[in-house]
C-alpha positions in Angstrom: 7.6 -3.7 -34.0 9.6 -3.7 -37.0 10.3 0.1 -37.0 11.6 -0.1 -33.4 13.5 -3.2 -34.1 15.5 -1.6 -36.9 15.8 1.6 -34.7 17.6 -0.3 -32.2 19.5 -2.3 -34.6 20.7 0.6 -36.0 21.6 2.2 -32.9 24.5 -0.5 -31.6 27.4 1.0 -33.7 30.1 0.6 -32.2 31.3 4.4 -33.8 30.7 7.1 -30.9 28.3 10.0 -31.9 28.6 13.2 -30.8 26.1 13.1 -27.9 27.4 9.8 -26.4 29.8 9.6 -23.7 33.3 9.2 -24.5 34.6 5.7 -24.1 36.8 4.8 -20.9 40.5 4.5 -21.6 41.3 1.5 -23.7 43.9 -1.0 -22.1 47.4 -1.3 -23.2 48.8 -4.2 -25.5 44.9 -4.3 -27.6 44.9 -1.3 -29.7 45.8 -2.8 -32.8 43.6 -5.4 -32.5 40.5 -3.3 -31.4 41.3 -1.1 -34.5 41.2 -4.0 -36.6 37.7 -5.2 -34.9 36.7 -1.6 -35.8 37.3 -1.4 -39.5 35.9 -5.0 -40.1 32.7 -3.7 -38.1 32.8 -0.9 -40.4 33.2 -3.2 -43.5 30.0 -5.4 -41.8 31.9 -8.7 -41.8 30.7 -9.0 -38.0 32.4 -12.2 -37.7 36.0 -11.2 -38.2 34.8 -8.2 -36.3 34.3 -10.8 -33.1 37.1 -12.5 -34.3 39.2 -9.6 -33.4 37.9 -8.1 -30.7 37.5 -11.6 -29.3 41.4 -11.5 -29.8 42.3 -8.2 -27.6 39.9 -10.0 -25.2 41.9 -12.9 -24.6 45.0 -10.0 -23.8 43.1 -8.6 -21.4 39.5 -7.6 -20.0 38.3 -3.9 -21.4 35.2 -2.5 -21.1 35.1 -0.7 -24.7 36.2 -4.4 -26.9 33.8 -6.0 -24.6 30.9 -3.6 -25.7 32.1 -3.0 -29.8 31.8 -7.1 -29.4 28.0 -7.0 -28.3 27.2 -4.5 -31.1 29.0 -6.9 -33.4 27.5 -10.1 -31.7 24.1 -7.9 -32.3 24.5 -7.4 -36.1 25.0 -11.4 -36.5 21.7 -11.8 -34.5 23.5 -13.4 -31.6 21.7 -11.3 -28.4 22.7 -14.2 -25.8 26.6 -13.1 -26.5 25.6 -9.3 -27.4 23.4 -9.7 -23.3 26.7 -11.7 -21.8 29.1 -9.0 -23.7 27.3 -6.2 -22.5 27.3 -7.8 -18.8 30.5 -7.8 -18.7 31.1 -4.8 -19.8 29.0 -3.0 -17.3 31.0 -4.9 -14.4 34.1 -3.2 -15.6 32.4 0.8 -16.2 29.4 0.6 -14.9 29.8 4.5 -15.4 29.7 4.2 -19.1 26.1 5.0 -20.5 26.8 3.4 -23.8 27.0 0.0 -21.9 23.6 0.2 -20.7 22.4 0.6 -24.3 24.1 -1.9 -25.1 22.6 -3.8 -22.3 19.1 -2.9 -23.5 19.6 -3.6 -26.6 20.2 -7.1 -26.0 17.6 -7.2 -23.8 15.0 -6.1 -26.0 15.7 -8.8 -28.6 15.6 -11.9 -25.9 12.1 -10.4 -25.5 13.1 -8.8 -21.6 11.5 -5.4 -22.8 10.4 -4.2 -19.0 14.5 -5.4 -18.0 15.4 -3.6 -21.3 13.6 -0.1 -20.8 15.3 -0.4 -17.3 18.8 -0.4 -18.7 18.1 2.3 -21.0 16.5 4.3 -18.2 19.6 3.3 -16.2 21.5 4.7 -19.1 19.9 7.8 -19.2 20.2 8.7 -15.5 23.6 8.2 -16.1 23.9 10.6 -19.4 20.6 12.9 -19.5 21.6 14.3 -22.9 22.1 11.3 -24.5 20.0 11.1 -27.3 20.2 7.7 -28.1 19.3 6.8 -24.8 16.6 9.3 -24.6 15.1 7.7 -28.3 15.4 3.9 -26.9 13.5 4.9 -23.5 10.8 6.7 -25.7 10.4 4.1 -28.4 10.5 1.2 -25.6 7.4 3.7 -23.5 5.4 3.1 -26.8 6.3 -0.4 -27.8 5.4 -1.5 -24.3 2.1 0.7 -23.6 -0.9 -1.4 -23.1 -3.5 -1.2 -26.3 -6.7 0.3 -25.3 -9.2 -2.4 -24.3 -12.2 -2.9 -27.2 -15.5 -2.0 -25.9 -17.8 -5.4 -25.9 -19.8 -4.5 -28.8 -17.0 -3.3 -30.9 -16.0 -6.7 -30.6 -16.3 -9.5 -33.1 -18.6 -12.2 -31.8 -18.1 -15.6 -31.6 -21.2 -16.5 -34.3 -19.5 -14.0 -36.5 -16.3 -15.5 -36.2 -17.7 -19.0 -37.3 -17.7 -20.6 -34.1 
């Protein structure tokens, strides 16, 4: 659990990679402050990071400060706003197959993981070569497959386990 739960933490940067989808066009009149929400991000001071992008956000609705929020709500451990972020994101660019990481994300750490693999499934569907997408569905397959059942003798009794 801990492996996968870093590996998603790691993977909310609000930074593009290569293999994601470029972000929709950002809105007029909240550049500045998104760039500003950007560098403190990169600086990890998450709160001034919210701060800002919170900021744009009260200039106007856009789908890219809505989802570098929930990465930075994320970092600060705050999934409710990261999952409310991301929802609101998704209304405005459905499209956008970073949002539904985003959404999973979120997901996963409220402990949704079946609502979680389907946003990153969603995701991919969306973006097939996204490799982020591709590693969350895969890690989320193993972190959610049933554990073998124990054959009855190969478990402990009840006598052994002093009681």
């Amino acid at each position: 659990f801990r492996v996968l739960s870093d590996w998603l933490t790691s993977a909310s940067a609000p930074a593009l990679s290569s293999d994601m989808s470029p972000a929709p066009p950002l809105q007029t009149g909240i550049v500045a402050l998104k760039e500003l929400g950007d560098q403190a991000y990169a600086s990890k001071d998450f709160q001034a990071a919210v701060e800002r992008y919170s900021e744009a956000l009260d200039i106007t609705d856009d789908a890219t400060v809505l989802s570098n929020r929930s990465a930075a709500h994320a970092q600060r451990r705050r999934f409710d706003r990261a999952l409310a972020d991301a929802e609101r994101a998704l209304a405005l660019a459905p499209e956008w197959p970073r949002l539904h990481h985003r959404h999973g994300h979120a997901l996963f750490h409220l402990g949704m993981y079946g609502e979680a693999l389907g946003a990153f499934e969603k995701g991919l569907a969306l973006d097939p070569a996204d490799s982020s997408l591709y590693e969350a569905v895969e890690h989320l397959h193993v972190f959610t497959e049933p554990a073998p059942a124990m054959p009855p003798a190969a478990r402990p009794s009840a006598a052994a386990a002093g009681g």
